[in-house]
Wavefront OBJ file of the C-alpha trace (Angstrom):
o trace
v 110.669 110.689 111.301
v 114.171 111.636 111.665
v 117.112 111.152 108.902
v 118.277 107.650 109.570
v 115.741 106.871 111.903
v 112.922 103.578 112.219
v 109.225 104.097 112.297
v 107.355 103.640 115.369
v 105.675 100.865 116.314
v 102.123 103.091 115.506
v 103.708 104.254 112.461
v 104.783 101.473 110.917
v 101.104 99.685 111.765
v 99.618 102.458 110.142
v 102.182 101.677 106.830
v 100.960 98.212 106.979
v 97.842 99.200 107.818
v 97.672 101.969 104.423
v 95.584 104.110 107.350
v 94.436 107.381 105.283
v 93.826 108.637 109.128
v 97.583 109.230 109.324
v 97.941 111.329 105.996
v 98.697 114.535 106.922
v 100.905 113.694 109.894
v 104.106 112.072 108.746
v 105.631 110.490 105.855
v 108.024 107.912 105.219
v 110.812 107.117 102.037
v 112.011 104.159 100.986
v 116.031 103.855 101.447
v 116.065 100.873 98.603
v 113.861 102.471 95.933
v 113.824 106.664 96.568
v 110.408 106.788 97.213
v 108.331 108.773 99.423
v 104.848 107.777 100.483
v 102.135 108.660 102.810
v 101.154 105.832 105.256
v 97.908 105.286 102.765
v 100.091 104.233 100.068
v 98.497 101.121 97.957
v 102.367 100.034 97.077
v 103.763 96.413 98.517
v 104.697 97.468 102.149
v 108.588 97.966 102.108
v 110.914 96.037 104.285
v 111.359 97.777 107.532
v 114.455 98.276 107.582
v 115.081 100.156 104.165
v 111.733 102.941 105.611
l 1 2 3 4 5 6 7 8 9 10 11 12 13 14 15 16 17 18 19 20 21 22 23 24 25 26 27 28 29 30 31 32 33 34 35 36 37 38 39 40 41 42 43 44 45 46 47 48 49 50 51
């Protein structure tokens, strides 16, 4: 994902999702809390709009 930019709609299913199929292909941060996860992260799913 770009600087600044939203997830996908397929990426941000696979967030909600934690889909381990998507490890390996993108990662997102979390603008409220500095932290970087792969979509298989077992963390609360974030708001959208701080990914």
């Amino acid at each position: 994902m770009a600087t600044g930019s939203r997830p996908a709609e397929e990426q941000w299913n696979a967030i909600i999702r934690c889909d381990s199929d998507y490890d390996g292909q993108f990662f997102y941060a979390v603008q409220s809390t500095g932290i970087f996860c792969r979509p298989s992260c077992k963390s609360r799913p974030p708001k959208r709009e701080h990914v």
